[in-house]
The first five atom37 places (N, CA, C, CB, O) and aatype in JSON, in Angstrom:
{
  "aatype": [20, 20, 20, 20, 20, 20, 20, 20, 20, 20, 20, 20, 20, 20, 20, 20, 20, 20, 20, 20, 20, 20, 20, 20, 20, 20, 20, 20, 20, 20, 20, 20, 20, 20, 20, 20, 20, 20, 20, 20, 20, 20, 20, 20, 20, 20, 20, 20, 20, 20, 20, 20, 20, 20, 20, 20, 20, 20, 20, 20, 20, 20, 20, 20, 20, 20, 20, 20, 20, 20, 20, 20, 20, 20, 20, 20, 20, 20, 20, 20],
  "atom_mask": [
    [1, 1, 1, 1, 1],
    [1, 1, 1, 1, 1],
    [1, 1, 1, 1, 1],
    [1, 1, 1, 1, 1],
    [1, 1, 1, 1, 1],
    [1, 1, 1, 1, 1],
    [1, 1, 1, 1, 1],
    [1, 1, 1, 1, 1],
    [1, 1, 1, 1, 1],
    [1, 1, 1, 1, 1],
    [1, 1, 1, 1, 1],
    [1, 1, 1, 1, 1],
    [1, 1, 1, 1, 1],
    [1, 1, 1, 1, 1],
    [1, 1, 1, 1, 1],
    [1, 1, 1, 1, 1],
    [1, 1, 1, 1, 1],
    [1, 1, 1, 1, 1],
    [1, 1, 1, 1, 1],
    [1, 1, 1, 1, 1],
    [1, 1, 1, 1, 1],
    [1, 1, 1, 1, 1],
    [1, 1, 1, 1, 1],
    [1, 1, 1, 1, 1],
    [1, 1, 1, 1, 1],
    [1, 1, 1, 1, 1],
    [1, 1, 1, 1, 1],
    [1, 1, 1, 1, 1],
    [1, 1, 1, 1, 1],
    [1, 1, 1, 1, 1],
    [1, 1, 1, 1, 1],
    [1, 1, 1, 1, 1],
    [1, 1, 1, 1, 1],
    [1, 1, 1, 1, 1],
    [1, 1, 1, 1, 1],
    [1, 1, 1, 1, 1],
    [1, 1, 1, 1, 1],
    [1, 1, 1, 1, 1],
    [1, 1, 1, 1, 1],
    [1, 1, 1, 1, 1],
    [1, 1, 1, 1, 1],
    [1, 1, 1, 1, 1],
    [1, 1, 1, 1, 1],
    [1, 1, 1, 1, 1],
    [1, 1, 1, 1, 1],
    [1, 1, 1, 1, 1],
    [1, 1, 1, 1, 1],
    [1, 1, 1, 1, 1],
    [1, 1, 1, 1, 1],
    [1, 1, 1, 1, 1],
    [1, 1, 1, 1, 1],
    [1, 1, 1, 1, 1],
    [1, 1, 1, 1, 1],
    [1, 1, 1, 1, 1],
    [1, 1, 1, 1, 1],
    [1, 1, 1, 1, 1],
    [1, 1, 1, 1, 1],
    [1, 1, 1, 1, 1],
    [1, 1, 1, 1, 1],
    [1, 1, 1, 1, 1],
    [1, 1, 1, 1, 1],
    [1, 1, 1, 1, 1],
    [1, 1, 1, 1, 1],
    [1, 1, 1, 1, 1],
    [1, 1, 1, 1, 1],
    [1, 1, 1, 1, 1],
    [1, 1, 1, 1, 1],
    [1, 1, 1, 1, 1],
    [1, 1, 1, 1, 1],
    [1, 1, 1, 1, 1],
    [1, 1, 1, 1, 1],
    [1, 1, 1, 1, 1],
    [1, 1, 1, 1, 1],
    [1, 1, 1, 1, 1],
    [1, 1, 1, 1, 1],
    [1, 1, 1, 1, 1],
    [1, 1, 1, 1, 1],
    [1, 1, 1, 1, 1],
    [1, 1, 1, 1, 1],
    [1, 1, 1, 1, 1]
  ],
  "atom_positions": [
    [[89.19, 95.63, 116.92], [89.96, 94.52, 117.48], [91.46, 94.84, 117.45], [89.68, 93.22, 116.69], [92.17, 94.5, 118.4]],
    [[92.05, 95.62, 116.19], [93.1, 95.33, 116.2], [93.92, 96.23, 117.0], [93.39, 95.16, 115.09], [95.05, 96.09, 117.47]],
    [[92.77, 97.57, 117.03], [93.26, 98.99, 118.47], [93.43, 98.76, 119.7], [92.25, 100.13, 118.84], [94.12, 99.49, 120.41]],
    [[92.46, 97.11, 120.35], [91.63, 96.38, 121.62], [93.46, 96.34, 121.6], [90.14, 94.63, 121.56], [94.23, 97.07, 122.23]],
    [[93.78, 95.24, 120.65], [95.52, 94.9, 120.85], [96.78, 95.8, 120.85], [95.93, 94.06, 119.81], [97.76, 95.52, 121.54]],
    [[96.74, 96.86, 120.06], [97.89, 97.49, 120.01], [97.33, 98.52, 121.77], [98.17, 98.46, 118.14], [98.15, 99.39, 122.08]],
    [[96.43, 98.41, 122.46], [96.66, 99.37, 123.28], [96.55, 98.7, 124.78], [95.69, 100.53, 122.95], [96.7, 99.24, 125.88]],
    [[96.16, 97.03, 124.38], [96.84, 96.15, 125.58], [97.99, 96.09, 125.65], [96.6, 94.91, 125.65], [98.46, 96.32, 126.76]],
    [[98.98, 95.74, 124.48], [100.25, 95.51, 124.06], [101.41, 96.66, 125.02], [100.19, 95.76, 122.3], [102.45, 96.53, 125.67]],
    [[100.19, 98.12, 124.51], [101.11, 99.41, 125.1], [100.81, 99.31, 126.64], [100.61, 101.13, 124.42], [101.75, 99.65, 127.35]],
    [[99.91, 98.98, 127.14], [99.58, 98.65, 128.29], [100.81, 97.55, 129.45], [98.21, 98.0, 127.87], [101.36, 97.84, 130.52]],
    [[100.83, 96.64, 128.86], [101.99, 95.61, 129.13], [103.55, 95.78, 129.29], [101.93, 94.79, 128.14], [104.46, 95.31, 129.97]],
    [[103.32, 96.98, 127.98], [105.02, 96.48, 127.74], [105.79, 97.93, 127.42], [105.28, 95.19, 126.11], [107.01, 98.04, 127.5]],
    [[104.77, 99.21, 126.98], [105.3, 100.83, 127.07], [105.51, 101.13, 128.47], [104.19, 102.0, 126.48], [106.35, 102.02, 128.33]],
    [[105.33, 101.01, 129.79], [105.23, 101.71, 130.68], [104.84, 103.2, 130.78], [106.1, 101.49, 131.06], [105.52, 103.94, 131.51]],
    [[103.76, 103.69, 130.08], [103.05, 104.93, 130.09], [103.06, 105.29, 131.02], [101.97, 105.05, 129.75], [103.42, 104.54, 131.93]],
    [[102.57, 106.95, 131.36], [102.29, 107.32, 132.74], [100.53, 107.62, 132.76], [103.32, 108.79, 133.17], [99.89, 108.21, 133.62]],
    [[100.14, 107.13, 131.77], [98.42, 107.3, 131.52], [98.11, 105.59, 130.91], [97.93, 108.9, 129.96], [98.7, 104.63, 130.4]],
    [[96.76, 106.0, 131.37], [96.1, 104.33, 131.14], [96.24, 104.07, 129.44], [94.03, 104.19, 131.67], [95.7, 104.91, 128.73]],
    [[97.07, 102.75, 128.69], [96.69, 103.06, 127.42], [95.15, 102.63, 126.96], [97.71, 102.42, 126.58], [95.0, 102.5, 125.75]],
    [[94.21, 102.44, 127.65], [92.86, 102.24, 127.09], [92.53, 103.44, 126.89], [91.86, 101.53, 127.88], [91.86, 103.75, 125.9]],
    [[92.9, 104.26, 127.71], [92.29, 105.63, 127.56], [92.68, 107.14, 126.35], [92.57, 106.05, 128.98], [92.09, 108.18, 126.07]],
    [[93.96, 106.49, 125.94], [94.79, 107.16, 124.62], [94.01, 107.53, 123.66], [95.78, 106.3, 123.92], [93.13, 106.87, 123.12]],
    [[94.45, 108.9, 123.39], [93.46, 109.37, 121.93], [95.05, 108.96, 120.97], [92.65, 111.76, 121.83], [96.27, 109.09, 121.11]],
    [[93.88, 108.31, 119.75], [95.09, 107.71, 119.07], [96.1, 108.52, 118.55], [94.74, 106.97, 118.05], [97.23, 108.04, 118.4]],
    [[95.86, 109.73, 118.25], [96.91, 110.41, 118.27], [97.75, 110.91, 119.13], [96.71, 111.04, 117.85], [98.62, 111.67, 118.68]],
    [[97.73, 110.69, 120.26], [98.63, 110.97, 121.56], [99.94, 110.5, 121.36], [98.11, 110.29, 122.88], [100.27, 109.42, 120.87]],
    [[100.9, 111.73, 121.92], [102.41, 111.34, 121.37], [102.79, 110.07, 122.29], [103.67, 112.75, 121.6], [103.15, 110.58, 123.35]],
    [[102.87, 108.97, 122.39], [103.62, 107.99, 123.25], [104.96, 108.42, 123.82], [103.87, 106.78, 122.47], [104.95, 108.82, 124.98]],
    [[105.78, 108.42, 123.36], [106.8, 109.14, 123.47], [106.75, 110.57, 124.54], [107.03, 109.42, 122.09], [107.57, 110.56, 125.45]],
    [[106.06, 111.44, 124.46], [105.37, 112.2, 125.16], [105.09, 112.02, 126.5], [104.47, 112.3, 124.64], [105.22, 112.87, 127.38]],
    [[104.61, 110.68, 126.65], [103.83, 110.0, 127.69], [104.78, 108.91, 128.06], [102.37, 109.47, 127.22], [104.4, 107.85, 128.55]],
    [[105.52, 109.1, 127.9], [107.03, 108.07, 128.78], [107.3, 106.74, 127.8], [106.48, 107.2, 130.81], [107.7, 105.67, 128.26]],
    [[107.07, 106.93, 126.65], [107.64, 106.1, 126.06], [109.1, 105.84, 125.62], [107.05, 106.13, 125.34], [109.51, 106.6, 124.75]],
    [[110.02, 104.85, 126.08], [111.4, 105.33, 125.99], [112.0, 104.33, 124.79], [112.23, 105.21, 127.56], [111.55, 103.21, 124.55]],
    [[113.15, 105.0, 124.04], [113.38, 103.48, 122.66], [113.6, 102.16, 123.26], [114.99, 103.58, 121.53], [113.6, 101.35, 122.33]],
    [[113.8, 101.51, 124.5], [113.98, 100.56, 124.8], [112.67, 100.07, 124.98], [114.8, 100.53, 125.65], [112.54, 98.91, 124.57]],
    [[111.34, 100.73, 125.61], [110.19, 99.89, 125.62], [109.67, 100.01, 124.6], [109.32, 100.03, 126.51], [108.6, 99.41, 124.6]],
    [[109.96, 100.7, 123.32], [109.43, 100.69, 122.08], [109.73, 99.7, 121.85], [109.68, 101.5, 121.19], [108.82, 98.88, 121.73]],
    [[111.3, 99.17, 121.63], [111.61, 97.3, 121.02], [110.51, 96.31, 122.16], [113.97, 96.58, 121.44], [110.17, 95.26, 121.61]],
    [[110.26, 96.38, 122.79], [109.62, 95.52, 124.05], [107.9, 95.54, 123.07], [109.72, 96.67, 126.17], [107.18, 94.61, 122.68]],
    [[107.77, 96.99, 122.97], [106.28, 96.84, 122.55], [106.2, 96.34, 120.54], [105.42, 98.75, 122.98], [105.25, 96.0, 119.83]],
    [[107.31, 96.48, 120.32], [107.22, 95.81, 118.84], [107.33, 94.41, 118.75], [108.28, 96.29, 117.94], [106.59, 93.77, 118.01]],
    [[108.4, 93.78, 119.62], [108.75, 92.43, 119.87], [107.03, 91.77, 120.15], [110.0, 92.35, 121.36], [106.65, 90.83, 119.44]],
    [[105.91, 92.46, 121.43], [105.01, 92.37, 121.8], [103.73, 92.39, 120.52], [105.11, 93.25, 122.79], [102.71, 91.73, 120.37]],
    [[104.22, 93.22, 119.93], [102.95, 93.72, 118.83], [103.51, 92.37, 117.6], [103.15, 96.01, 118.03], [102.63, 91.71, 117.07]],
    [[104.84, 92.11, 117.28], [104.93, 91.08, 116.3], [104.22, 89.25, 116.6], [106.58, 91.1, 116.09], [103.74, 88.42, 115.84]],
    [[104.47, 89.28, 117.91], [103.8, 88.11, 118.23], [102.46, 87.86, 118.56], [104.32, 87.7, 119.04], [101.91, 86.78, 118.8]],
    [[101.94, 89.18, 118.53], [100.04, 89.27, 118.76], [99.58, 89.64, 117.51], [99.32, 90.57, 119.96], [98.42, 89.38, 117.21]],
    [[100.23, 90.15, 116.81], [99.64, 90.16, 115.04], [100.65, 88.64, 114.26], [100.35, 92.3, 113.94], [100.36, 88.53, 113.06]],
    [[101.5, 87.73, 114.66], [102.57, 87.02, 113.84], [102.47, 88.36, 112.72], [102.14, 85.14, 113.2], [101.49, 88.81, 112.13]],
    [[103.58, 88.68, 112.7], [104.29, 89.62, 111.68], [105.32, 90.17, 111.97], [103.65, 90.58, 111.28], [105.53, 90.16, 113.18]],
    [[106.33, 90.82, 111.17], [107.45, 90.95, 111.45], [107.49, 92.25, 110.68], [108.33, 89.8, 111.19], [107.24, 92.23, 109.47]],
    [[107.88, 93.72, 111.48], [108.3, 94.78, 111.29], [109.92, 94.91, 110.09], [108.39, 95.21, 112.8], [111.1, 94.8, 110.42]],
    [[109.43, 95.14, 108.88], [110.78, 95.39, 108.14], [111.22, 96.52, 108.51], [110.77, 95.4, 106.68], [110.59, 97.36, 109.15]],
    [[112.99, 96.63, 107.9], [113.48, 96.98, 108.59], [113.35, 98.93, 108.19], [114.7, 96.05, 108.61], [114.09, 99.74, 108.75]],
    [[112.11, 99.41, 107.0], [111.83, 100.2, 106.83], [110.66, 100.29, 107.72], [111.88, 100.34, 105.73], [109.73, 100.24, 106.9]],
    [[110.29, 100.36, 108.54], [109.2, 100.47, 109.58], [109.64, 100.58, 110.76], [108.33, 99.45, 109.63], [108.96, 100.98, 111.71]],
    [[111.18, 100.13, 110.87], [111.67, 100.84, 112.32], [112.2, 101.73, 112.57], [112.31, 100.38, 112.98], [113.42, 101.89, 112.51]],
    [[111.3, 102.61, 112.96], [111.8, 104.1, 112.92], [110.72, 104.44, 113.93], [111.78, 105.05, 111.32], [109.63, 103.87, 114.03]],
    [[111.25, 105.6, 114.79], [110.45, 106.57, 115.73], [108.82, 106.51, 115.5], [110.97, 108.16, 115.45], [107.82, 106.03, 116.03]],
    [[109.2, 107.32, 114.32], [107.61, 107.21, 114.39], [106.73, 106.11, 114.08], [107.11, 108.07, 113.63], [105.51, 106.16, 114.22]],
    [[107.39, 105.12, 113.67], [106.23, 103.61, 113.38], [105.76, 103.84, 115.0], [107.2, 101.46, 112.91], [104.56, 103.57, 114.97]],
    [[106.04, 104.15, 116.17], [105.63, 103.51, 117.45], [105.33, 104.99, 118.31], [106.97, 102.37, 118.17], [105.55, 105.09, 119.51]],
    [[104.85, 106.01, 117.52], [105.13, 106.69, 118.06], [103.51, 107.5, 118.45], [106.26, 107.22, 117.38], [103.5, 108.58, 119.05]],
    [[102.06, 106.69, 117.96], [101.02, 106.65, 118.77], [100.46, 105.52, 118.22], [100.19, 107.82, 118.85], [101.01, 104.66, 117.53]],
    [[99.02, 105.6, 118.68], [98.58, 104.38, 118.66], [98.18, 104.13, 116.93], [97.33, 104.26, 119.79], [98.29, 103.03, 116.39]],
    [[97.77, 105.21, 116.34], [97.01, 105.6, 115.11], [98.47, 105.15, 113.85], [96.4, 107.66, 115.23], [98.39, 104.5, 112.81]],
    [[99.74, 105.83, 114.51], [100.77, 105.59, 113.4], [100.84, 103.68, 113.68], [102.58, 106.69, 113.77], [100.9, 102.96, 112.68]],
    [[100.82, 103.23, 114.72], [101.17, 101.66, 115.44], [99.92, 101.11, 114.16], [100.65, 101.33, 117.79], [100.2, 100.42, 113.19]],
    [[98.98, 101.46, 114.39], [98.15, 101.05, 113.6], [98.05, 100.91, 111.92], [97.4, 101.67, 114.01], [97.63, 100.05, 111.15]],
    [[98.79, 102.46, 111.78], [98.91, 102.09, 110.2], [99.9, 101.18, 109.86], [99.21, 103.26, 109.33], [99.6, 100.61, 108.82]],
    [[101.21, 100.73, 110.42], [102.38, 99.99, 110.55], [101.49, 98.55, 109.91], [103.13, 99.97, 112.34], [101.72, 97.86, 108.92]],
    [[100.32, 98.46, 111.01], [99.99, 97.07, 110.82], [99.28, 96.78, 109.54], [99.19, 96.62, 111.93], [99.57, 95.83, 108.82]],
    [[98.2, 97.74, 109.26], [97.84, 97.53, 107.85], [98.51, 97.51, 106.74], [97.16, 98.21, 107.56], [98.18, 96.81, 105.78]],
    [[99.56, 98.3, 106.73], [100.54, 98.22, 105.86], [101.2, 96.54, 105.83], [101.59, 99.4, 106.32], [101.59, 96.08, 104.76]],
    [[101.24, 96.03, 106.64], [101.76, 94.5, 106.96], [100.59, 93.79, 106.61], [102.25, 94.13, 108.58], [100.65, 92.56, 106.54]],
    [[99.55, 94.37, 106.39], [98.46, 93.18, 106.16], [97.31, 93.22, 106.92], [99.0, 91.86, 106.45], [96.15, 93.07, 106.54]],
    [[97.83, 93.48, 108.3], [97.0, 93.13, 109.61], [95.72, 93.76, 109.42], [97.66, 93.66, 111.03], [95.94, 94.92, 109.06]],
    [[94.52, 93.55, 109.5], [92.97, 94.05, 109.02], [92.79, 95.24, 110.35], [91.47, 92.43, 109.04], [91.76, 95.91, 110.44]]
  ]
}
């Protein structure tokens, strides 16, 4: 469930140049046209589909930088 979301989220709001359903979770985002401005777009996106709020030790490159690191971000916050 919580991969279903972080890879609609990237879907919406990363502007990838590949489908994000189709992402192996380790795929560099960044790599794949992720730029730091749609990173804030897809965190802003990911805080209001989990309610949680990214401290300010979690904003960094790589918190957003595939789907697998996006993911540990969230467990670390709680998110199941």
């Amino acid at each position: 469930m919580t991969e279903q979301v972080i890879r609609k989220v990237l879907g919406e709001h990363a502007k990838l140049s590949v489908d994000s359903a189709a992402l192996d979770p380790a795929a560099d985002l960044y790599e794949l046209g992720l730029t730091s401005h749609a990173s804030v777009n897809v965190m802003l996106a990911l805080e209001d589909a989990f309610d949680v709020e990214f401290p300010d030790e979690l904003l960094r490159k790589s918190t957003f930088a595939s789907v697998g690191a996006i993911r540990s971000a969230l467990t670390e916050l709680g998110v199941a």
